[in-house]
N, C-alpha and C positions, 0 to 999 in steps of 0.2 A: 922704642920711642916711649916718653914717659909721660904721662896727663900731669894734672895737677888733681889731688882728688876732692872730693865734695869737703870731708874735716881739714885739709889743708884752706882750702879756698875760708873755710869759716874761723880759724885759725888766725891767718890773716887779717881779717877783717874784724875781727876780734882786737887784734896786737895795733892795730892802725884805730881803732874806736878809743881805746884806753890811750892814747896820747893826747888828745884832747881834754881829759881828764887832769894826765901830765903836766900840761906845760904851765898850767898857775901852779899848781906846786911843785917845786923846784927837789925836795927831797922825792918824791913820786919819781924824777928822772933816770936816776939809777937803776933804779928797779926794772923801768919798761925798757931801758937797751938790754939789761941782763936778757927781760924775758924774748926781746927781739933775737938775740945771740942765742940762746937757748932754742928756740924756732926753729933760726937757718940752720944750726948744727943738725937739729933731728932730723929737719928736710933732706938736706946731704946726705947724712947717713943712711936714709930711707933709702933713695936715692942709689945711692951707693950698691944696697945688698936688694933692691928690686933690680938692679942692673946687671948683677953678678953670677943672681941666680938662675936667671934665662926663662926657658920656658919651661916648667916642671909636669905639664899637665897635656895627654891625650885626647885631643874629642872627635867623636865617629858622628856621621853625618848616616842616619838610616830612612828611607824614603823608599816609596814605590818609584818601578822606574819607567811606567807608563801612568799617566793620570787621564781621563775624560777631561772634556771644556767643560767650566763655568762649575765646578762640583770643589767643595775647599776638603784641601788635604792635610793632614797631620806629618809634619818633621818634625823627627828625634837626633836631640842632638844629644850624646852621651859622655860625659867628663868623668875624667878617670886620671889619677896622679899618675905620673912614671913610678914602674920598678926601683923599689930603695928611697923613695922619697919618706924623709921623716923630719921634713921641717915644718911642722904645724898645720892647719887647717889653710882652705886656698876657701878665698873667695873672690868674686869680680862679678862680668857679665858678658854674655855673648850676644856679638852683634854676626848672624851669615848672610855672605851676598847671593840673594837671593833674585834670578830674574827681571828686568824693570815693568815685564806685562804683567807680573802676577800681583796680584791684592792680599795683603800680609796683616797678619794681626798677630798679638803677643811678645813682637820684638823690642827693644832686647830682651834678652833671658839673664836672669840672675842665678847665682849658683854659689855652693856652700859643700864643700867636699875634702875629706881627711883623707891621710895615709890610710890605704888596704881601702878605700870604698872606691864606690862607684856612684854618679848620680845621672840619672836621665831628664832633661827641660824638651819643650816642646812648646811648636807654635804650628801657627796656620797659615796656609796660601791656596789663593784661589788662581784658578790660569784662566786667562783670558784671552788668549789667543793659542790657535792650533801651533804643532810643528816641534823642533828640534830646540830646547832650550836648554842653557847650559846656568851651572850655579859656580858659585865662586869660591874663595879660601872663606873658613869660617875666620871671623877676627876676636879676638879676646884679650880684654881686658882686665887685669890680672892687680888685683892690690896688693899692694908693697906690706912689708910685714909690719911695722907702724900705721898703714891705711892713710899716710898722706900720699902717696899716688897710686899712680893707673899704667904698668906698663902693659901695653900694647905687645902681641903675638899675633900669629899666623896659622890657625889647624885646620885639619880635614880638607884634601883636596878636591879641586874641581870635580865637579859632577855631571851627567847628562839626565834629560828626562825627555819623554815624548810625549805629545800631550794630541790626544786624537778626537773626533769628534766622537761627543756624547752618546753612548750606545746604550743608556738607561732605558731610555724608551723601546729597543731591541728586547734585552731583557724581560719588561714589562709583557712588551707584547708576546713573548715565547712563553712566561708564564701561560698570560690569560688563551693561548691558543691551547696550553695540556689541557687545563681546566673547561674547554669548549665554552669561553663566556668571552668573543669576541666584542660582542655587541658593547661592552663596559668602555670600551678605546672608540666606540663609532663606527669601527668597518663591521662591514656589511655583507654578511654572504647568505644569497639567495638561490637554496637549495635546487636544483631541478632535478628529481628524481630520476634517475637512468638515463637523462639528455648526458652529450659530453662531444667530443669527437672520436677520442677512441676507446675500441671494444674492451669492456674491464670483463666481465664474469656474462653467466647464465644463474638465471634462478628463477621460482615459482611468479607466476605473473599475480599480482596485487592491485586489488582493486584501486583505481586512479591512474595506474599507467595508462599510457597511449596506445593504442590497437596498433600502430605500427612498430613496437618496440615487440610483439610477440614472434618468437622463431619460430615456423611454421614447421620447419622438420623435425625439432628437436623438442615439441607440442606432440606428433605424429610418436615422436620414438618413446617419448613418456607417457604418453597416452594425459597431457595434463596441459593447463594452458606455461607453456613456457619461454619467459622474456629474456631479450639482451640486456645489457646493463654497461652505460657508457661512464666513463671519466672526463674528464678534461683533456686535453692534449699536452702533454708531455713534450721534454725538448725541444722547448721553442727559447728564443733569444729575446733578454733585454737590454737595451743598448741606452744608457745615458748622455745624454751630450751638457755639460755644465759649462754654463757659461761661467766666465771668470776674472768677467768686466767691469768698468767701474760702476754701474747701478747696483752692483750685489754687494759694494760697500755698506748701502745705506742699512741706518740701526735704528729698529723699533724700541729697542731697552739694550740689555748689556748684548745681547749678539745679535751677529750683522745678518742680516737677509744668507746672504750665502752659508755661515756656518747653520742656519736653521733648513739651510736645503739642504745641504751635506747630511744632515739627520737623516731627513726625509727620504735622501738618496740612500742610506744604510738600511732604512724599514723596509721599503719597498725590496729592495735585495736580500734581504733576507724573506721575505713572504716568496718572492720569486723562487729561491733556490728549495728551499722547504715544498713546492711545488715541481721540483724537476725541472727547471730550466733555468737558462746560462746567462749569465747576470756579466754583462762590464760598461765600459763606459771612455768616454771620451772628452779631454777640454778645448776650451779654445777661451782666447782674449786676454790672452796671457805668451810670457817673454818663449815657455819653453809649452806647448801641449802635449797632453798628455794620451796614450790610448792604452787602457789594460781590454785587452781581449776577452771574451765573453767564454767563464768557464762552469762548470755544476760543482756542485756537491756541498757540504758544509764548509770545506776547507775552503771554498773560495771565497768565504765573507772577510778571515784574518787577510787574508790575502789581498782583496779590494782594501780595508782599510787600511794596510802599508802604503799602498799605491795610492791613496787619496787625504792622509791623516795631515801631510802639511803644505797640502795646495791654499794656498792666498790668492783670496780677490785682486788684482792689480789696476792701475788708472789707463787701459788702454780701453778704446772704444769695439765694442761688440759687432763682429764681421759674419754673420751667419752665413756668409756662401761661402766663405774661406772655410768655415770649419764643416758644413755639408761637402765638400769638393773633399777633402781632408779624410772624412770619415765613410764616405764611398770608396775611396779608391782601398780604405783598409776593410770594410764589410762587406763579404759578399752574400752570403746568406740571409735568408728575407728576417728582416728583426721586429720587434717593438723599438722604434728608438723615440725615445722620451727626452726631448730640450725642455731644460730646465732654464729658464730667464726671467725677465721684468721687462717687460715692450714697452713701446714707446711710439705711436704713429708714425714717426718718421723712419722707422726699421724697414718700413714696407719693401725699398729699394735692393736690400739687400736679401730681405727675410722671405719674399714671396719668391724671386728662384730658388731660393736653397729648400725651400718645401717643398716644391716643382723636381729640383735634382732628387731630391729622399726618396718622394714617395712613388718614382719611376722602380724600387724594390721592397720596400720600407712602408710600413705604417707608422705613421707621424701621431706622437699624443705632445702636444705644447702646453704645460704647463708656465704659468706666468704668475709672478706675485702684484701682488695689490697693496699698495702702500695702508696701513693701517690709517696714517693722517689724513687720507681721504675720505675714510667713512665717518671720521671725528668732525671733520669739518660741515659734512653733510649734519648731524647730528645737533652740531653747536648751536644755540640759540644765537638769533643773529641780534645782536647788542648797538654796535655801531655801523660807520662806513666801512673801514674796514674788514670788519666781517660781513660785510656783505660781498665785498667785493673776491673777499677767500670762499665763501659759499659759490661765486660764478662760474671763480675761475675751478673751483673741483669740478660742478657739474660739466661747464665744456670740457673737464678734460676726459672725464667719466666717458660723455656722450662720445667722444672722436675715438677711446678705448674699445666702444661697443661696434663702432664702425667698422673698427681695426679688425677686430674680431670676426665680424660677419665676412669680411671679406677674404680671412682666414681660413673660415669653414667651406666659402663656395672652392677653394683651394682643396677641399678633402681632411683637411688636420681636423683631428680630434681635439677639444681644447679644455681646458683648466686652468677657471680665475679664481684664486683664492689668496686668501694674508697668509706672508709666513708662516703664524703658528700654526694655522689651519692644512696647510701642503700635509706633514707627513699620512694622517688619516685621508684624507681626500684624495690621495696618491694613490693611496692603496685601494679604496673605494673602487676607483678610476679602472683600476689593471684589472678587479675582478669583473669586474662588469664587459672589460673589455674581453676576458677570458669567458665567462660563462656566456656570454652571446656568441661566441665562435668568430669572433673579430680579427683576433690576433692568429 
């Protein structure tokens, strides 16, 4: 297919200006159909041998084939003449179809490329949603060897990419855990000296221990005061349950509540497993739920993120006894299971048995989000009637939250209100404390 291109169109518009000029002088008229006939002939011929010649030119599409959410990526797109081409210099532009979630800059690309070279162009795309996306023919635009048109081609074929939830903040934190400078992220680990559940070592007793942490026979066989020395307990299970109903749509900025727990749910599983215990997790409120089984090691974190990189929020309403009823009949070993949601007072109907069913094996930690435009509102200086009236309605709904709540904990749940952003450190806060008290 052939455009019209930018010096045709001016060409044109040019050959149609100078007739005006024409028509009172009558000797002028000859001239401007010659140059009119002169025109259409070049056009055709253009025409002609941008048609004839086909598509002369390769271009490779190079990309990562996993990308992180919300982080912009660089595409190379590389143009390269075919073998034996030696009909002058190619220029045009590439337009690639590129995803419709992703946010794009630099398109189209311009290019300028001879017999025997090669040229590389390059643009940017951000992804904005998790999951499975596919990219399209790249299209290019090809000027005719005159540059009165544009035919149109087809290179580099379709692509896949996976685009998983943001593991930078993984990263980050694995740094700052070699370097022992936790505290830089906000979690909190508060050392207790030789407390733990189980037995790690013996060694010299140091002033500050506790008089019951001294081994009394192996004091006797040393002739010296000599203590136990506990760890944490090992091999214990965390179990997520994500919700993946319609409140986890809602968006403070570019991501939604949900892809910001999804984070939170990758931190906290890896703090887990870098501690010796068995990380998986479970969904509900969605068409198909999901359970990946609770397993150790490192390898189990790629392996959670397969199993969890393209679950979507859906507009079904959150059933918490369906997915407690669900997630019993598959755990039987006593876990941590951690529900991840955004409550709402009237869950109570469904969400106080399923706490009830849990924690008959289970210790329940409920973490819940806190819409950010509630503490905005609270905040807001109140101007008119209507902000008065958004000031009331946040405090009662704040105050039936807190109810919600209390009535929660006479239940036995462990609980956690916090804003999206705030979840992935307060997550993990949460699990140590739960760990270093001997909770879990």
């Amino acid at each position: 297919m052939l455009l019209p291109h930018r010096n045709l169109l001016l060409a044109a518009a040019a050959w149609a200006g100078v007739s005006v000029a024409a028509i009172p002088v009558p000797a002028a008229l000859p001239l401007w159909q010659a140059a009119g006939l002169l025109l259409l002939a070049a056009a055709l011929a253009d025409a002609w041998l941008a048609s004839s010649r086909g598509n002369p030119l390769r271009v490779e599409r190079r990309m990562a084939a996993v990308w992180p959410l919300g982080v912009e990526q660089k595409i190379r797109l590389r143009v390269q003449p075919l073998a034996g081409w030696n009909g002058g210099r190619l220029r045009g532009v590439l337009f690639d179809h590129h995803p419709d979630a992703f946010a794009v800059r630099d398109l189209p690309l311009p290019f300028s490329v001879g017999a025997g070279e090669w040229v590389e162009a390059a643009y940017r795309l951000t992804a904005n949603e998790r999951g499975d996306h596919r990219f399209g023919e790249v299209h290019l635009r090809l000027d005719s060897p005159f540059r009165l048109w544009r035919a149109q081609h087809r290179c580099a074929g379709a692509a896949e990419v996976r685009v998983y939830p943001n593991f930078a903040r993984v990263t980050q934190y694995a740094l700052l855990a070699t370097d022992n400078r936790l505290a830089q992220m906000g979690v909190l680990r508060r050392w207790r000296r030789g407390e733990g559940s189980d037995f790690h070592q013996l060694r010299e007793y140091r002033r500050g221990d506790p008089p019951r942490s001294i081994d009394w026979k192996a004091t006797a066989r040393m002739r010296k005061l000599i203590a136990r020395e506990y760890q944490d307990e090992r091999d214990q299970q965390i179990v997520f349950l994500l919700d993946c109903g319609q409140r986890m749509l809602t968006r403070d900025d570019a991501l939604s509540h949900f892809d910001l727990t999804l984070n939170a749910m990758l931190l906290l599983a890896y703090v887990a497993l870098r501690q010796g215990d068995a990380v998986g997790f479970g969904t509900f409120a969605h068409a198909a739920p999901r359970f990946f089984p609770p397993r150790k090691s490192a390898a189990a974190l790629p392996m959670l993120l397969d199993a969890a990189y393209d679950l979507q929020p859906s507009a079904q309403t959150s059933d918490y006894l369906a997915a407690s009823d669900l997630l019993c009949r598959r755990l039987r070993k006593r876990s941590l299971v951690i529900l991840l949601t955004n409550l709402r007072d009237e869950d109570d109907a469904t969400l106080l048995p399923a706490l009830r069913q849990l924690r008959q094996r289970h210790l329940v930690l409920l973490a819940s989000l806190r819409e950010t435009g509630l503490d905005k509102l609270r905040k807001d200086e109140i101007a008119d009637f209507d902000g008065a009236l958004g000031y009331a309605a946040a405090i009662e709904y704040l105050q039936a939250r807190q109810r919600q709540f209390a009535r929660l904990h006479a239940q036995g749940a462990h609980l956690l209100d916090t804003s999206p952003r705030q979840l992935p450190v307060a997550l993990v806060n949460r699990y140590w404390e739960l760990k270093r008290g001997g909770i879990i």
